[in-house]
KEGU-889846 format. One record per residue (C-alpha): residue number from 1; residue in three letters; x, y, z. Coordinates in steps of 0.02 Angstrom, whole numbers, plus 50000, padded with zeros to 5 digits. Layout:
! residues N
NUM_ALA_X_Y_Z
...
***
This chain:
! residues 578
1_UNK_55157_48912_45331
2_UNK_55138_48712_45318
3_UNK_55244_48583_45394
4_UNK_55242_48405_45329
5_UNK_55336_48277_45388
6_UNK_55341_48127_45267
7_UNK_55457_48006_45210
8_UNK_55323_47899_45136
9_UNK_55199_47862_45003
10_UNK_55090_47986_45092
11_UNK_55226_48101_45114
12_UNK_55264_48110_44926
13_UNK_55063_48104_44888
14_UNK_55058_48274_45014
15_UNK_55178_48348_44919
16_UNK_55091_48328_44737
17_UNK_54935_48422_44828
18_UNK_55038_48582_44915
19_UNK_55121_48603_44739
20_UNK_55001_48659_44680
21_UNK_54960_48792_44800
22_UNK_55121_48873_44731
23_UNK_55167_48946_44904
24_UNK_55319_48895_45015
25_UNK_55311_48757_45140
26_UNK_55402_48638_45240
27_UNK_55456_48449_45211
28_UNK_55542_48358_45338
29_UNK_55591_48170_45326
30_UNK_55689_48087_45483
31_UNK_55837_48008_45378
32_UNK_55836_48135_45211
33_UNK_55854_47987_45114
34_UNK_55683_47991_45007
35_UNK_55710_48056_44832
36_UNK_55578_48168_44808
37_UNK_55573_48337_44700
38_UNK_55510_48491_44779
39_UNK_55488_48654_44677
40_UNK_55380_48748_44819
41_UNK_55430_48664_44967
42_UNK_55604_48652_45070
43_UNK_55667_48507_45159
44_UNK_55726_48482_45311
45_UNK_55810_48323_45367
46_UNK_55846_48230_45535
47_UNK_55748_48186_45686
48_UNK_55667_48329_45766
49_UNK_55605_48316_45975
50_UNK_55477_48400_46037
51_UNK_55588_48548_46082
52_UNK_55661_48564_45920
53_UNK_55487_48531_45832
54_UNK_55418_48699_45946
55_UNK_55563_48791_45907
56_UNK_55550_48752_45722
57_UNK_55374_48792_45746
58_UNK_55386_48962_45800
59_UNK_55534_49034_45728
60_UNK_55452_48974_45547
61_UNK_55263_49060_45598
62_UNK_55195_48853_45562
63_UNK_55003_48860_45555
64_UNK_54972_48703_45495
65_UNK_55036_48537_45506
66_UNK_55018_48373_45393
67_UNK_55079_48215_45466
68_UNK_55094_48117_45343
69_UNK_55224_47991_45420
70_UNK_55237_47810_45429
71_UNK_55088_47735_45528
72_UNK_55201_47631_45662
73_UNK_55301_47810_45707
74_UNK_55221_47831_45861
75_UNK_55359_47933_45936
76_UNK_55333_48057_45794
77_UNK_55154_48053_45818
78_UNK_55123_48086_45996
79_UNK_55283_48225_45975
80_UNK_55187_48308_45847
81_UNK_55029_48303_45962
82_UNK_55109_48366_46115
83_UNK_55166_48523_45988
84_UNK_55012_48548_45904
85_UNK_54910_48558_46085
86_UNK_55041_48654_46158
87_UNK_55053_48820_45989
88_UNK_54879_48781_45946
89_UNK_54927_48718_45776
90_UNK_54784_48606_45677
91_UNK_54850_48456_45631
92_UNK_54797_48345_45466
93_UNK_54843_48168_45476
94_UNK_54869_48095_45318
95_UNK_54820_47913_45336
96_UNK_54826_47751_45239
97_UNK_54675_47654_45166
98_UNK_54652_47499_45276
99_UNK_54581_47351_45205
100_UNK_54447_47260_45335
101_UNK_54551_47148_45438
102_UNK_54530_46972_45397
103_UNK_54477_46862_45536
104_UNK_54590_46721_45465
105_UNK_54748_46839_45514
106_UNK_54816_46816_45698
107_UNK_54819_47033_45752
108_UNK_54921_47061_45876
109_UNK_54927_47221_45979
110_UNK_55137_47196_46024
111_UNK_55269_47094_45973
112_UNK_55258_47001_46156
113_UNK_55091_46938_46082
114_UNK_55189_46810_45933
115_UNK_55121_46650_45962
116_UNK_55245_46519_46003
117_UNK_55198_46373_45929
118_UNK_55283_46414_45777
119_UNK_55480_46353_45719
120_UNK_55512_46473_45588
121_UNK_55443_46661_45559
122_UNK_55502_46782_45444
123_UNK_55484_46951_45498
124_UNK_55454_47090_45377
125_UNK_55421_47232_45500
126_UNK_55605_47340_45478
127_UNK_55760_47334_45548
128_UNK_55691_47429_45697
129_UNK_55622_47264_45759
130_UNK_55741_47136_45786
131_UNK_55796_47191_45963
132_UNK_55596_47143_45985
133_UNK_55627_46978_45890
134_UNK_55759_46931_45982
135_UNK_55693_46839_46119
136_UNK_55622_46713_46010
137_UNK_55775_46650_45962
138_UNK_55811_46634_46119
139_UNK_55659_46509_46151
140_UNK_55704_46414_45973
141_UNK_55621_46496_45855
142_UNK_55707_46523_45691
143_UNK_55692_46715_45616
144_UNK_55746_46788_45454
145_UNK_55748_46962_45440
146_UNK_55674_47055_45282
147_UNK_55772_47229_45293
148_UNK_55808_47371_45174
149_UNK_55958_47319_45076
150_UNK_56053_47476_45116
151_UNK_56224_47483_45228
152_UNK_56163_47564_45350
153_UNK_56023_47455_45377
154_UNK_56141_47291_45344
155_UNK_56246_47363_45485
156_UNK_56137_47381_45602
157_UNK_56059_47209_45589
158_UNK_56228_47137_45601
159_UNK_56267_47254_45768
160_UNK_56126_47165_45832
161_UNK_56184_46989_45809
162_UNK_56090_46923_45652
163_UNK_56180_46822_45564
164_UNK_56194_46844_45353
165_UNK_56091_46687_45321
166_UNK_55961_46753_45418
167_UNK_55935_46915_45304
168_UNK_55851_46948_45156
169_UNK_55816_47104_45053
170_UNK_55677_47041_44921
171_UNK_55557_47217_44857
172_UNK_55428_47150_44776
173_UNK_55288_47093_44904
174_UNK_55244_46940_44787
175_UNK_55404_46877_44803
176_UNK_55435_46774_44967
177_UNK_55607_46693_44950
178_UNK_55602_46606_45136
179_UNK_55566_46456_45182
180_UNK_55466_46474_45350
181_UNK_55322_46422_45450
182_UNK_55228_46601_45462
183_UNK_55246_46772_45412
184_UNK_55262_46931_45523
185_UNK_55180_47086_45449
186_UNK_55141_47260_45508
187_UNK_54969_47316_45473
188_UNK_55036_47441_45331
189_UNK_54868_47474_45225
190_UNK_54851_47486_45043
191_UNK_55001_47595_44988
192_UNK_55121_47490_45108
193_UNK_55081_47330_45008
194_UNK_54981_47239_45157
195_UNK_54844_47144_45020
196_UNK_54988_47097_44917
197_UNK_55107_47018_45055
198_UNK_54948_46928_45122
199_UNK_54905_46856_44962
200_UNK_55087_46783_44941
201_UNK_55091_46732_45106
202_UNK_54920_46639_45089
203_UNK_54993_46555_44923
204_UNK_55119_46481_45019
205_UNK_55023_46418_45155
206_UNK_55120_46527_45288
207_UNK_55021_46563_45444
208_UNK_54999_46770_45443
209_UNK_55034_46868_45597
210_UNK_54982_47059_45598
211_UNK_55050_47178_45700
212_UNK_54899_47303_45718
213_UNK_54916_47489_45685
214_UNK_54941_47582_45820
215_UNK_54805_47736_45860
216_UNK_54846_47907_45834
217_UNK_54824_48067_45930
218_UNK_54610_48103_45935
219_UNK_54669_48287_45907
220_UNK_54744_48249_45713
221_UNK_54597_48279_45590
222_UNK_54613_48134_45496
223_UNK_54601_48126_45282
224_UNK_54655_47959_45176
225_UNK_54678_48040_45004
226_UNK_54727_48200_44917
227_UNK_54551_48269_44883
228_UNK_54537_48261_45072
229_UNK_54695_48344_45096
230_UNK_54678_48486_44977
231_UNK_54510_48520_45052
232_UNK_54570_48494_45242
233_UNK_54685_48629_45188
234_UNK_54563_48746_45117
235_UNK_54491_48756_45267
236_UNK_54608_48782_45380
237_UNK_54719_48884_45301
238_UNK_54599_48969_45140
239_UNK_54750_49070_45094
240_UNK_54849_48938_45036
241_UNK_54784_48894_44860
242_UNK_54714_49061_44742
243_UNK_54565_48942_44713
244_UNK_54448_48804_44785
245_UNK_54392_48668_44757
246_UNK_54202_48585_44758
247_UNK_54089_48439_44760
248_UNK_54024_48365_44600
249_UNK_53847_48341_44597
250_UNK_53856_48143_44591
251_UNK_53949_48192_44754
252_UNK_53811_48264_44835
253_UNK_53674_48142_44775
254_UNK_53782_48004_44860
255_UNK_53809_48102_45018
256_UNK_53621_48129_45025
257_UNK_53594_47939_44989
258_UNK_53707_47893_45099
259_UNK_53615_47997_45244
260_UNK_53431_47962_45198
261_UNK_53478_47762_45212
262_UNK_53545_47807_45384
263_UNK_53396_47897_45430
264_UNK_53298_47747_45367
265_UNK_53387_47610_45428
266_UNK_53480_47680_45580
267_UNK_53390_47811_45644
268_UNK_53525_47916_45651
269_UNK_53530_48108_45567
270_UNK_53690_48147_45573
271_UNK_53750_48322_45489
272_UNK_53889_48273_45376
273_UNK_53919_48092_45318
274_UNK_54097_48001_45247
275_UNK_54083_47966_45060
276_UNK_54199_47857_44983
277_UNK_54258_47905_44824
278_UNK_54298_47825_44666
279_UNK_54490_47828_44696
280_UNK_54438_47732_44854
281_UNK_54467_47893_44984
282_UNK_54364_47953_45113
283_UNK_54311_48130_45140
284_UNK_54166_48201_45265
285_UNK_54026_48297_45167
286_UNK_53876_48394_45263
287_UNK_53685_48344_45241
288_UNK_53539_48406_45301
289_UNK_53364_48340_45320
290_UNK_53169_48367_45246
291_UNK_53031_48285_45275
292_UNK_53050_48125_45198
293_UNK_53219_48166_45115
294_UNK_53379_48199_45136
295_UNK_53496_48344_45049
296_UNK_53670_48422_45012
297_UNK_53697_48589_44948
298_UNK_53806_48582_44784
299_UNK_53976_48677_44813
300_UNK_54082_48710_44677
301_UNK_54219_48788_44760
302_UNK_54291_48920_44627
303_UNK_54230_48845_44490
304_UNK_54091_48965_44401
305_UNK_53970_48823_44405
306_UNK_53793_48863_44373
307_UNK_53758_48743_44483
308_UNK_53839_48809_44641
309_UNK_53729_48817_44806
310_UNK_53586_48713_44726
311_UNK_53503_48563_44853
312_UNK_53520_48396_44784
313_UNK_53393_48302_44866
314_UNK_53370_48102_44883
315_UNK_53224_47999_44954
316_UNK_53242_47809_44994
317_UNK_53126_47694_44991
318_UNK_53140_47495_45032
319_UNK_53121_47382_44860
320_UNK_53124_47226_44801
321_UNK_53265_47256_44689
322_UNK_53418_47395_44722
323_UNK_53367_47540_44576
324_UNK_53407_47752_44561
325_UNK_53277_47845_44470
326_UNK_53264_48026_44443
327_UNK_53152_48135_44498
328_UNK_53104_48324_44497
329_UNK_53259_48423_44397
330_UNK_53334_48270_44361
331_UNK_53369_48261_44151
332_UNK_53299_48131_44053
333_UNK_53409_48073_43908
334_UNK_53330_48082_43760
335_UNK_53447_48021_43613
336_UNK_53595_47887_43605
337_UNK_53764_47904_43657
338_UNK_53763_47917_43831
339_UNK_53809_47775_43967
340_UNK_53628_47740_43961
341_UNK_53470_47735_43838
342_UNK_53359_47862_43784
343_UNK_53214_47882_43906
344_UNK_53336_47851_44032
345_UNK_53383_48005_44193
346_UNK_53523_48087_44136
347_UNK_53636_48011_44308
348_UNK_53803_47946_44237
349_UNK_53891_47786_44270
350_UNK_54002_47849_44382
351_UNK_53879_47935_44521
352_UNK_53778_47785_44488
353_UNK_53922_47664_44525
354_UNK_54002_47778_44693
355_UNK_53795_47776_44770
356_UNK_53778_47604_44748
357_UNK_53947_47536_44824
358_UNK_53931_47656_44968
359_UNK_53763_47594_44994
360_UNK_53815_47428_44996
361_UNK_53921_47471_45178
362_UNK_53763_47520_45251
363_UNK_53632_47391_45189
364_UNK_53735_47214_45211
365_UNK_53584_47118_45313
366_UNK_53464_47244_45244
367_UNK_53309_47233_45100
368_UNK_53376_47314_44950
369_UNK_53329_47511_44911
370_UNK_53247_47602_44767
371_UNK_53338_47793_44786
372_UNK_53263_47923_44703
373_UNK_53390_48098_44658
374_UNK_53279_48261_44625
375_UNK_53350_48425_44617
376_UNK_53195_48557_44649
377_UNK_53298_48696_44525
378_UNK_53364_48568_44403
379_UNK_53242_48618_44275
380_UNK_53260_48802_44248
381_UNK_53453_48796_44293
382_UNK_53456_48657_44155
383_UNK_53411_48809_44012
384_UNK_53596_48896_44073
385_UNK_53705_48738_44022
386_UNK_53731_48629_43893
387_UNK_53601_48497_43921
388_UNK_53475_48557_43804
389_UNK_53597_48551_43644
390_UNK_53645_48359_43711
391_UNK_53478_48319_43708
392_UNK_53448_48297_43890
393_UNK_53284_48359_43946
394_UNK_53177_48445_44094
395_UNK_53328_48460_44204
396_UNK_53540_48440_44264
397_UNK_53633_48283_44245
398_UNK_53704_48223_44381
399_UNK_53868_48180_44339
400_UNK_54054_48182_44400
401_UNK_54232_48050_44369
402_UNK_54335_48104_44506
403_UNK_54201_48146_44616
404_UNK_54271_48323_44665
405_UNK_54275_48474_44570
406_UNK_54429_48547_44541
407_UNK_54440_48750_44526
408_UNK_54418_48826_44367
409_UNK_54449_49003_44293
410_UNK_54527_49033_44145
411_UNK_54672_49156_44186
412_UNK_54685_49048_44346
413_UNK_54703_48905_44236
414_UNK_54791_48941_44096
415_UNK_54943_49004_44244
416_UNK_54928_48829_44322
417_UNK_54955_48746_44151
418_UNK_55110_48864_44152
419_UNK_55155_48813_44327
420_UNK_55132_48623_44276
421_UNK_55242_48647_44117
422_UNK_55387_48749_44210
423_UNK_55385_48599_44339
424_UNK_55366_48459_44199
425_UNK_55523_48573_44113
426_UNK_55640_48575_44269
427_UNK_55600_48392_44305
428_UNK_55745_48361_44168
429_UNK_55601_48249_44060
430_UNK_55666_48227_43881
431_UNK_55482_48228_43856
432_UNK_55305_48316_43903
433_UNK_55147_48245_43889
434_UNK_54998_48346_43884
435_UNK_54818_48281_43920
436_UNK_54657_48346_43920
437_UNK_54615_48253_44098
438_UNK_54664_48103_44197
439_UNK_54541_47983_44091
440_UNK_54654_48005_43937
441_UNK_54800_48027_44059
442_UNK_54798_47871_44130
443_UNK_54802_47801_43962
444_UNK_54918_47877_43888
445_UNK_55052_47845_44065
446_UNK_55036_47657_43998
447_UNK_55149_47702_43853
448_UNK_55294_47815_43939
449_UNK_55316_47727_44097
450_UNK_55501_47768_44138
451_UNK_55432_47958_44104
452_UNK_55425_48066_44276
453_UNK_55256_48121_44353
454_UNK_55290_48300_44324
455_UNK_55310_48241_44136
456_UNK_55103_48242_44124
457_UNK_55022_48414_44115
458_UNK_54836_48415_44101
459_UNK_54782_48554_43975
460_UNK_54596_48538_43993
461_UNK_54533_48638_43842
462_UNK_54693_48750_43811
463_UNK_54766_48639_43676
464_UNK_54853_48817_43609
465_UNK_54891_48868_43733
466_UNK_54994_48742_43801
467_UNK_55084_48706_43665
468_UNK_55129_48889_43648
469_UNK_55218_48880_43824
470_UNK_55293_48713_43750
471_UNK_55386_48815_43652
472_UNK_55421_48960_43762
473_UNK_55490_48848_43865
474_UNK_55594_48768_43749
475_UNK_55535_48609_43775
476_UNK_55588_48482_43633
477_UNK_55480_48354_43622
478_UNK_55297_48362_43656
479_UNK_55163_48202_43646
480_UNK_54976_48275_43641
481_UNK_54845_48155_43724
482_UNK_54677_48199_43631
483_UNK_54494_48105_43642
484_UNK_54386_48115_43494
485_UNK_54262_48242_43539
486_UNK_54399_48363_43566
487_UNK_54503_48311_43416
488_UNK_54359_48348_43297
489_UNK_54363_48525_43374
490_UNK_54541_48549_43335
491_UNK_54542_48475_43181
492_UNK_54433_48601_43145
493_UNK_54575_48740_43174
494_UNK_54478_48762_43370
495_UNK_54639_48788_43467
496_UNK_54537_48803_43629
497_UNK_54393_48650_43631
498_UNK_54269_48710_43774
499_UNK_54105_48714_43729
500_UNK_54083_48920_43732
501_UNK_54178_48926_43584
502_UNK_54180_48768_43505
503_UNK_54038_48646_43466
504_UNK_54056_48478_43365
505_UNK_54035_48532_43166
506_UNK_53948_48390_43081
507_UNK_53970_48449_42913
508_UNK_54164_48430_42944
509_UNK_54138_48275_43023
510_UNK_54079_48210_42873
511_UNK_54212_48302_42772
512_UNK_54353_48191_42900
513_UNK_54250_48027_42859
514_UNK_54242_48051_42670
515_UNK_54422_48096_42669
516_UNK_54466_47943_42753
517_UNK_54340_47828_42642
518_UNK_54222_47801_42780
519_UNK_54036_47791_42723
520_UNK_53951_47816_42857
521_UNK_53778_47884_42926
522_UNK_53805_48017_43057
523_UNK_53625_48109_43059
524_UNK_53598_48026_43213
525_UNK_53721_48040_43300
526_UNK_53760_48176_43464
527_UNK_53923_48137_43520
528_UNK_54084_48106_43422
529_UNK_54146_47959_43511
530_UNK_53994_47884_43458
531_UNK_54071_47881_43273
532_UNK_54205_47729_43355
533_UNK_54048_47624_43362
534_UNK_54010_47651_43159
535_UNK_54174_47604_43096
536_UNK_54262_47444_43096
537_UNK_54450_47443_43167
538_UNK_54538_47466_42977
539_UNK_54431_47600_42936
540_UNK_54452_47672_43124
541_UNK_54621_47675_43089
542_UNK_54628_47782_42929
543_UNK_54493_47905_42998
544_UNK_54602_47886_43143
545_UNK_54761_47967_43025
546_UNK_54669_48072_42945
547_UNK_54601_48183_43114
548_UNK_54777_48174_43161
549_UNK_54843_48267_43002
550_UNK_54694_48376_43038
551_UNK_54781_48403_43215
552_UNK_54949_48405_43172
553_UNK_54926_48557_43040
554_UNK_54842_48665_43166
555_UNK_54971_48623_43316
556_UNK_55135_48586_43242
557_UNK_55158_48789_43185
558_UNK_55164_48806_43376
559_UNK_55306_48727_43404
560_UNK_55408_48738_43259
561_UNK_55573_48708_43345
562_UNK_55503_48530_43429
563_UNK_55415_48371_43388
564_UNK_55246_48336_43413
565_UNK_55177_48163_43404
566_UNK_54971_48151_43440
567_UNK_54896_48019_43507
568_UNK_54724_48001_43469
569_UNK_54643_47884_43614
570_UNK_54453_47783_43610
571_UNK_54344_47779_43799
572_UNK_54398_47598_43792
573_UNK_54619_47665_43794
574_UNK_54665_47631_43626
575_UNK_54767_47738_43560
576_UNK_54808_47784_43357
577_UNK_54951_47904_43297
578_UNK_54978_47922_43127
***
């Protein structure tokens, strides 16, 4: 069983990863005041000590905990310490992404550290704080107080003496209503709004004060994001989620990067390595060492990759210009369509683009680096997937969005998609919106922005079957999220677009573009989204309409007691419906 305590960003963040696990845990939040929906998990509310946290503890058999709490709850941290050393218990922390401290911020350790050669501060740290702040007032400094605007937090500020004038209650960190010499901030990270508050505080010339974070506990494993959660998890507790998850391959070629330039530059060998990903978290991923190379071994988790357990290998050389080449079982591309020309190794913009700005930590004073990505199996596992029908050639691509590979079988799957919709049902949406990834997703959240998170189910290739459960459900009204080369599949009448079953039929193609008026040349072409490129926006828009009558007559029969709308949605996000 898992314990979180939350009451935060993180918190809520935690609780979008266990979901998914679909097995009971804890949630416990000091005041019970954060709305947050929990399908899996119970809550628990109110402070708990560390005798009530090891009583909790044992009567509930709690084998793993996630702190996930504010930063500046040291209490809480150092309590859940003391019970973690004292039952045994692992303990995740879920942290915050930290921007590098700026040097033109005054960081202070303690609020006995607030320089007094100021007359006016306005102090954002929380209610909590003023019995700290009082003392200046005392020596003739002037503080306002930015609290929650809540009664219980209006009450207390008064019980302490603070006058109404000296309050204020503004949310939006760009919006600085006070008049006052400097600005009093606690060192909150990214998802507390610490850039944001520094920028407005910078455009109005206030001098910033930081409080620093304070440290926690050197037992708490430490994670920044949920990939890093989910796997911290699957670790420590395997049983949790029915599947795992992996490492993409552009994963491991950075991870191995990232350890041969440490080799080179550093001397150091060290046997796992922190790799930022493209969402900006951190996770740890092991290396190993060759000769004049570096390597990580490909996991896919449960995801029947043929891929899985092959070395991804990267050599680094100094250069006179930063470049990544392939080498041995590395694809070369060898028509148009992709990210890059033909001739060029199939490596995709995104593994390209995570190498080179992890890179960039290590080699600040440094020449730049030629890095070379060879996989010694690439070639012969390359006959086993798709590559040779894409017209890649002599090996893998290395490739990967997300960085991490998220588990994939299709009964597993196709009862997650369930899962999803029963949540996105019971979340009292008057809508669902299904999407074939977070690419399209992300798009398509631009247009329903009042809609809930649990409103957005990913269907990944089961277009049918998703729409089926729409209606078993009794969901009303459905909005599909579709990219081209997945469209022209179910257009086609392909109610499930992977690639086993379904390929991209040019013939129809052509049928779709004559329908819609388009004359257009498609012999060369590999990739449907390539067909955007071809047609200018008015006739994008009618071959637009016409796929989605295409669509609409294959899925609308599925749920004849809803509405569907389609949205059919370009690489660049925009989006037609007919």
């Amino acid at each position: 069983m898992i314990l979180v305590f939350g009451g935060t960003t993180e918190g809520r963040k935690a609780v979008e990863v266990l979901e998914k696990g679909g097995n009971t845990y804890y949630y416990s939040t000091k005041t019970g005041e954060q709305d947050i929906t929990l399908h899996h998990g119970q809550r628990i509310d109110g402070a708990l000590d560390a005798e009530g946290m090891l009583a909790f503890c044992r009567e509930h058999d709690i084998q793993l905990i996630v702190d996930a709490a504010h930063p500046f709850a040291s209490q809480l941290h150092q309590t859940i310490a003391q019970v973690s050393e004292s039952l045994h218990i692992p303990t995740i922390r879920y942290e915050r992404i930290y921007p590098e401290r700026d040097p033109k911020i005054t960081w202070i350790d303690d609020y006995s550290q607030i320089p007094r050669d100021i007359h006016s501060l306005l102090a954002t740290t929380g209610v909590q704080s003023i019995a700290k702040l009082k003392p200046l007032e005392a020596e003739g400094i002037k503080v306002y107080y930015r609290i929650l605007n809540r009664e219980s937090s209006i009450a207390l500020a008064q019980k302490q003496g603070v006058s109404p004038e000296q309050l204020c209650y503004f949310e939006d960190p760009n919006d600085i209503p006070i008049e006052a010499d400097a600005i009093l901030l606690k060192e909150s990270g990214v998802s507390g709004g610490f850039p944001e508050k520094v920028e407005a505080a910078k455009a109005r010339g206030m001098r910033i004060i930081a409080l620093k974070r304070p440290a926690t506990p050197l037992i708490f494993i430490s994670i920044n994001g949920p990939y890093g959660l989910r796997r911290a998890v699957e670790k420590l507790l395997p049983e949790f989620y029915p599947l795992h998850s992996g490492l993409t391959t552009g994963t491991c070629a950075t991870a191995a990067a990232i350890a041969a330039t440490m080799r080179l530059l550093r001397k150091e060998k060290p046997s796992e390595v922190p790799v930022v990903l493209p969402d900006g978290e951190t996770i740890q991923v092991p290396v190993g060492y060759g000769d004049d190379y570096a390597y990580c071994i490909k996991e896919s988790g449960d995801d029947p990759d043929v891929t899985n357990g092959i070395e991804v290998r990267v050599c680094v050389e100094e250069a006179d210009a930063f470049e990544i080449r392939g080498g041995e079982g590395v694809g070369i591309i060898t028509l148009p369509g992709f990210d890059y020309p033909p001739g060029s190794p199939a490596i995709n913009k995104a593994p390209r683009e995570m190498i080179r700005q992890n890179l960039e930590r290590l080699t600040i004073d440094h020449s730049p680096l030629s890095i070379t990505i060879s996989v010694p199996q690439g070639a012969e596992i390359a006959k086993r997937t798709f590559n040779p029908r894409l017209g890649i050639e002599g090996g893998i691509s290395i490739i990967g969005v997300s960085g991490i590979v998220k588990p994939f079988s299709e009964e597993a799957f196709i009862d997650s998609i369930r899962k999803c919709m029963t949540i996105a049902k019971a979340s009292g949406s008057d809508r669902v919106v299904i999407n074939s990834g977070g690419k399209s997703e992300r798009f398509v959240k631009a247009l329903y922005p009042d809609l809930p998170a649990q409103a957005f189910v990913e269907y990944g290739n089961y277009i049918g079957e998703t729409l089926k459960m729409a209606h078993e459900l009794g969901i009303q009204n459905v909005t599909l999220g579709v990219m081209l080369g997945k469209a022209v599949k179910l257009a086609a009448g392909h109610l499930d677009t992977h690639s086993r079953r379904a390929t991209m039929d040019k013939a129809f193609v052509k049928q779709l573009l004559d329908e819609a008026s388009c004359d257009v040349d498609i012999t060369p072409i590999t990739l449907a989204r390539e067909l955007w490129a071809l047609l200018p926006e008015e006739k994008a828009k009618t071959f637009a309409k016409v796929i989605i009558t295409h669509c609409e007559g294959h899925c609308c029969p599925l749920l004849p007691d809803g509405s569907l709308t389609i949205l059919l949605i370009t690489d660049e996000g925009k989006v037609y419906q007919a």
